[in-house]
C-alpha positions as CSV (number, residue, x, y, z in Angstrom):
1,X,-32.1,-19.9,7.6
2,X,-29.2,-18.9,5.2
3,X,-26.5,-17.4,6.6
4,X,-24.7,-13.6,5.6
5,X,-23.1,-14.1,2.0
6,X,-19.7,-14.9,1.9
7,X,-17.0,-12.1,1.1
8,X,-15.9,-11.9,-2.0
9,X,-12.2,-11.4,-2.5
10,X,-10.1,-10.2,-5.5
11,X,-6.3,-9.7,-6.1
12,X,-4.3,-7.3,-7.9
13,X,-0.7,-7.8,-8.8
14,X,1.5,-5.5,-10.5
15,X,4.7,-6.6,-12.4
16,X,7.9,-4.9,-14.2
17,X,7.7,-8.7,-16.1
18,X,11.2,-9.5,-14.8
19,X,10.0,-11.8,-12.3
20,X,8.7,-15.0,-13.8
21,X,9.8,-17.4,-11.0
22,X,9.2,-15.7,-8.4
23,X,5.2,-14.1,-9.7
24,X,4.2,-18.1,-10.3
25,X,4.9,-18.9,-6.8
26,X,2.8,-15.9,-5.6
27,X,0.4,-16.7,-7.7
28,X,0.5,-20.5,-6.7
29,X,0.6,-19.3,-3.3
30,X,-2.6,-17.2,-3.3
31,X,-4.3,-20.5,-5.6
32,X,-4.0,-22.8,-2.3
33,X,-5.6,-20.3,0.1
34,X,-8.5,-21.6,2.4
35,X,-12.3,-20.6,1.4
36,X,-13.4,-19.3,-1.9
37,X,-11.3,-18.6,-5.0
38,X,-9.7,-15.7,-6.0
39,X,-10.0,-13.6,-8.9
40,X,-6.6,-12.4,-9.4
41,X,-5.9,-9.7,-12.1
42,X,-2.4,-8.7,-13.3
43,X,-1.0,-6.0,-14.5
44,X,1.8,-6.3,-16.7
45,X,3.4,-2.2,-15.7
46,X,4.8,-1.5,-19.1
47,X,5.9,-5.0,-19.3
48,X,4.4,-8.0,-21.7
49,X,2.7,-11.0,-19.9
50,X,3.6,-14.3,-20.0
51,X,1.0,-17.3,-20.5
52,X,0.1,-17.9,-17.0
53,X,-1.9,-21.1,-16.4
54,X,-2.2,-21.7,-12.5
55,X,-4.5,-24.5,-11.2
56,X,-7.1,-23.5,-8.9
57,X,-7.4,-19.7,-9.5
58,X,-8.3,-17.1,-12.5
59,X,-5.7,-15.0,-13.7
60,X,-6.7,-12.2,-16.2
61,X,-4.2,-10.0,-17.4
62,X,-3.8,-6.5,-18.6
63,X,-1.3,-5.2,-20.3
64,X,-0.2,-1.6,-20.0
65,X,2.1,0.2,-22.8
66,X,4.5,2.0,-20.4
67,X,5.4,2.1,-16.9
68,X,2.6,4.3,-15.4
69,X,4.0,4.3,-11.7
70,X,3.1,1.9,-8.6
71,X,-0.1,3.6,-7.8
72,X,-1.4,4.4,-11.5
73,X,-1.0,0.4,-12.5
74,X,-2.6,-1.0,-9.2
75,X,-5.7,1.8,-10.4
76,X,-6.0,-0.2,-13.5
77,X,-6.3,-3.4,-11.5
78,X,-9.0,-1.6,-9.2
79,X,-10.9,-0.9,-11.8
80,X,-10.5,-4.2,-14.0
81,X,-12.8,-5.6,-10.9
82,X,-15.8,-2.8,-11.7
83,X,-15.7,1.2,-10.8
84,X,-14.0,1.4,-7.9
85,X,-13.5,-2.4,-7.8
86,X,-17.1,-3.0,-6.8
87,X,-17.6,-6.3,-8.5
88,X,-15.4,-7.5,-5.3
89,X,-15.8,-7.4,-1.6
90,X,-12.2,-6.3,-0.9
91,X,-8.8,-6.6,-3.0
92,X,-6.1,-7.9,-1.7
93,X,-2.4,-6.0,-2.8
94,X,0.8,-8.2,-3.2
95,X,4.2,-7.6,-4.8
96,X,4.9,-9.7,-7.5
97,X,7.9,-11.2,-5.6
98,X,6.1,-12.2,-2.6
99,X,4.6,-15.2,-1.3
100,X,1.5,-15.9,1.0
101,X,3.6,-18.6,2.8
102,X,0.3,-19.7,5.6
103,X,-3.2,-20.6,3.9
104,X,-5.4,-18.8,5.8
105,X,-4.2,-15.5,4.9
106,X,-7.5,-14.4,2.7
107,X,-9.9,-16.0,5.2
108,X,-8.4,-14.2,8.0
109,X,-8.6,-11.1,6.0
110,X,-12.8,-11.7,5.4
111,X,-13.3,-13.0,8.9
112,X,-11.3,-9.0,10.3
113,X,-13.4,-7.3,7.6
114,X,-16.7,-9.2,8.9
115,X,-16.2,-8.6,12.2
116,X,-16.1,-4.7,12.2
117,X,-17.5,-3.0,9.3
118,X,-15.0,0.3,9.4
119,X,-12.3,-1.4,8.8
120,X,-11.1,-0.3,5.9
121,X,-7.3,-1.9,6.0
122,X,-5.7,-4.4,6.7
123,X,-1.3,-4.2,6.4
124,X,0.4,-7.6,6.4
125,X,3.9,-8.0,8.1
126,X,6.2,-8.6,5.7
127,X,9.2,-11.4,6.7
128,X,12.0,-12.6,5.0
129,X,11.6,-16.0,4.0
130,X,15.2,-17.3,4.8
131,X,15.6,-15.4,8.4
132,X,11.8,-14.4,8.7
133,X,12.5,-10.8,10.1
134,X,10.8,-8.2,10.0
135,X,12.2,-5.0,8.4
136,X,11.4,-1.9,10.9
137,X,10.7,0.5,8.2
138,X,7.9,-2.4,7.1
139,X,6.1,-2.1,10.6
140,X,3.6,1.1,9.9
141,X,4.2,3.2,12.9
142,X,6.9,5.2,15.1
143,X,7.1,2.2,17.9
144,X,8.2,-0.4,15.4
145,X,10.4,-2.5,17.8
146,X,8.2,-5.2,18.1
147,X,6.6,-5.9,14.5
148,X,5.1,-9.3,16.3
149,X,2.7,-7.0,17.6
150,X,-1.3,-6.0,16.0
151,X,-2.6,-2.7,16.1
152,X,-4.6,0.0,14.8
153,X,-2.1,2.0,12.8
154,X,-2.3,5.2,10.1
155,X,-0.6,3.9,7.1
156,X,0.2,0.6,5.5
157,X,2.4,-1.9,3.1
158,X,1.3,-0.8,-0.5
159,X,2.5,-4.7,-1.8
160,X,0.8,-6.6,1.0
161,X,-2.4,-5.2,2.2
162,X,-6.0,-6.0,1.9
163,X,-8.6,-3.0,1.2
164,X,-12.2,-3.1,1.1
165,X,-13.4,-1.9,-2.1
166,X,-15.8,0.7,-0.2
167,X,-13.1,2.7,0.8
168,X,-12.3,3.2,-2.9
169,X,-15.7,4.4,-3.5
170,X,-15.4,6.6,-1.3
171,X,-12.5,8.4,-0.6
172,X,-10.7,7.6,-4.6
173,X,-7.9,5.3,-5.1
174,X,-4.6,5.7,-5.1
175,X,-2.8,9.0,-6.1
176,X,-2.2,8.4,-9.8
177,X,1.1,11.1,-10.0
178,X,2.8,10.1,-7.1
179,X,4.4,7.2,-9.3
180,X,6.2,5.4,-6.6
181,X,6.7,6.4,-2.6
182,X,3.9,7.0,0.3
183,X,0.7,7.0,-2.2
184,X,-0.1,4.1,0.7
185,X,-0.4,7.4,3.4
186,X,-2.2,9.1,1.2
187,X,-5.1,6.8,0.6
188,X,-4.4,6.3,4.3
189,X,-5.4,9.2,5.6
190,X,-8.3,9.7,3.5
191,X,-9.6,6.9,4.3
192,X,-8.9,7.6,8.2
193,X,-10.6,11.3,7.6
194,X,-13.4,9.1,6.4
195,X,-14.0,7.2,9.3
196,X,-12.7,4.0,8.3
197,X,-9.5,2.4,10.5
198,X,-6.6,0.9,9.4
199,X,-5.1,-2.5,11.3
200,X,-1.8,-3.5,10.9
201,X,-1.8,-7.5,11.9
202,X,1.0,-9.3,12.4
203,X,-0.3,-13.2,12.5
204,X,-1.1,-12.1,8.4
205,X,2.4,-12.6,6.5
206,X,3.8,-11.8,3.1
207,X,7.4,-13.0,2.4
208,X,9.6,-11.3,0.4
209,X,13.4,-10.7,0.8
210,X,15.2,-7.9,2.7
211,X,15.7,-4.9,-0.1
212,X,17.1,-1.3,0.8
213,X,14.8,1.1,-0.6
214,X,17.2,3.6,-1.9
215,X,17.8,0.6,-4.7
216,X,15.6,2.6,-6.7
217,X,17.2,5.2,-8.7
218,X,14.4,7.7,-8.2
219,X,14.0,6.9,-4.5
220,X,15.0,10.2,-2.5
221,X,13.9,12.9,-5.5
222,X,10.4,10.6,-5.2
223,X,10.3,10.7,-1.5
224,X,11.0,14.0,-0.8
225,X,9.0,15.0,-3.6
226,X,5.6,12.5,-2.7
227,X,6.0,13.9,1.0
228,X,5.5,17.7,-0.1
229,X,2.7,16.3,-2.6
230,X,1.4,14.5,0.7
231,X,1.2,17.7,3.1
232,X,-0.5,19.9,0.1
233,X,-3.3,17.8,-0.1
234,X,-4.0,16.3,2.9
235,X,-2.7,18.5,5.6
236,X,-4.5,21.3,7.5
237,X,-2.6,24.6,6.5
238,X,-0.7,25.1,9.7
239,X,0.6,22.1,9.8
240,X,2.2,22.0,6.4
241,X,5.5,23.6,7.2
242,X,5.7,22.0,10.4
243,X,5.3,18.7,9.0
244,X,7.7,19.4,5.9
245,X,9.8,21.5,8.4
246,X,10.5,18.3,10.6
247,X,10.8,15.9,8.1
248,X,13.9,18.3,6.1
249,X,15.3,18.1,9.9
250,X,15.2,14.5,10.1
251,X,16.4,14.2,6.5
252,X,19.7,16.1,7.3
253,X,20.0,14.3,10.8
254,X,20.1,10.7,9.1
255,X,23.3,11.8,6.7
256,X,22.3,11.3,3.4
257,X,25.0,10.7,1.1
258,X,26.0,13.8,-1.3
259,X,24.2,12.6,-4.5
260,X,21.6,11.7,-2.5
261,X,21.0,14.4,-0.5
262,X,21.4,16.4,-3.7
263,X,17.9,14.3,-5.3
264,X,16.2,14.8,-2.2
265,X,16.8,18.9,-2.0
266,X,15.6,18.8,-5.5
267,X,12.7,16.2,-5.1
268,X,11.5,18.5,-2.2
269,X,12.1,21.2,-4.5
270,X,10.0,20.2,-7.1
271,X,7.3,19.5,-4.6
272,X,6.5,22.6,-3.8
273,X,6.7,23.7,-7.7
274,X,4.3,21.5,-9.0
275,X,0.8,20.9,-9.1
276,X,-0.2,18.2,-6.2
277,X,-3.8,17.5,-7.2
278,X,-7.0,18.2,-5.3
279,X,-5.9,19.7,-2.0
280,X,-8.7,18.2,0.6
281,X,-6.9,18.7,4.3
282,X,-8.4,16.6,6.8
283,X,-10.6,17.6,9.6
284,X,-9.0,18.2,12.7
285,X,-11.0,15.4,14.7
286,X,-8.7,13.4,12.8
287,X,-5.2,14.8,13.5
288,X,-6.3,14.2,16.7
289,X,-7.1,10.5,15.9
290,X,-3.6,9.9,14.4
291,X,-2.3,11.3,17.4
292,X,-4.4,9.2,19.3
293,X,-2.8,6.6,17.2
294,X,0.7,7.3,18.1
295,X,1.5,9.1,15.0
296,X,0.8,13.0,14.6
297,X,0.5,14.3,11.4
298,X,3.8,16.2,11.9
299,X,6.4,13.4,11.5
């Protein structure tokens, strides 16, 4: 008697190219995991590709003229595995400076898809490798004091995540516009609408150094901008302003500096100015499911 076929895993990694040192050992990293290989495709994000020859695992490579955005150029490695990725199982996501540091990591990942067929998600922790903490903001919910702890959550870690290709068939992929900031909640709560779950598991670990995410030049016109985007689309009507409403609150209350708070007035600005793409607001079973979950759709 043969037994269920074995899942099938893919990986997509998107790079700016400035990272050769640091994208080998990633890749090296996900060559040495346990069970079968893994297809791995990379996408250089307006960036040419070096020769990459890694024992043990198949690299292809595509090469993108410009930087399209985070979630635009992990599409185009979605889609290099089939519509919808459907030539794999499940794709795992991983920053091109990261590093799968345990080998068990992918079979872990097939054995938590096997075992319950609506799970849709699966968000890694993500650890320094020199201190090995955890970042709060990189623990996906509002009780984030203990990121040793597993559970069902409502969003995830865009560059170390797994995703079963199903949910991209049906729910979409990622929000192609949103270039860079919380195109993760969006498929999120899609997906969740859908009636798949989302786990965020500790014991499943990425490395990758401590970073401040206001590094980024375009991070508070993005985020404030991305959030509006994200309550246009997805939210029931009522509770548009009374998401956007609490999140301008919290804004203010954290102290932005002036320039700052200046990109994020205008980000927010601009979100409400311009087109947001297909407006589908979830049912309202499942704003009751994300409360359930510890996070409301109003913060």
């Amino acid at each position: 008697m043969t037994g269920a076929p074995r899942m099938r895993l893919g990986a997509v990694v998107l790079t700016m190219g400035n990272r050769p040192v640091e994208l080998r050992a990633l890749l090296e990293s996900v060559a040495k995991q346990d069970g079968d290989p893994i297809e791995v495709v990379l996408v250089g994000n307006g960036a040419p590709l070096p020769e990459l020859d890694v024992p043990g695992i198949t690299v292809r490579t595509v090469e993108l003229p410009e930087n399209v955005g985070i979630p635009a150029g992990r599409n185009v490695g979605i889609e290099a595995f089939g519509p919808g990725g459907r030539d794999v199982d499940a794709l795992l996501f991983l920053d091109d400076d990261g590093l799968l540091p345990n080998t068990d990591t992918a079979e872990l990942c097939r054995q938590a898809f096997a075992a319950d067929p609506r799970l849709g998600i699966i968000s890694f922790r993500i650890a320094d490798p020199d201190t090995g903490l955890t970042q709060r903001r990189h623990v996906p919910r509002l009780r984030a004091s203990d990121p040793m702890r597993s559970s069902r959550v409502t969003t995830f870690l865009g560059g170390a995540n797994a995703v079963r290709t199903a949910v991209f068939t049906e729910v979409g992929g990622l929000p192609d516009d949103f270039f860079y900031a919380h195109e993760e909640t969006d498929l999120a709560w899609r997906a969740l609408d859908a009636g798949w779950l989302v786990d965020y598991r500790a014991d499943l670990v990425l490395h990758h150094p401590t970073t401040a995410p206001a590094r980024h030049a375009v991070y508070h016109r993005m985020v404030a901008r991305n959030r509006v985007w994200l309550a246009r689309r997805n939210l029931p009507a009522p509770l548009v302003p009374v998401y956007l409403g609490v999140w301008f609150l919290l804004t203010l209350a954290r102290r932005p500096s002036l320039p700052g708070l200046r990109a994020w007035l205008g980000g927010f600005k601009e979100g409400w100015s311009t087109a947001c793409g297909p407006r589908r607001p979830m049912k309202w079973t499942t704003v009751w499911r994300l409360t359930r979950l510890g996070r409301p759709p109003i913060i």
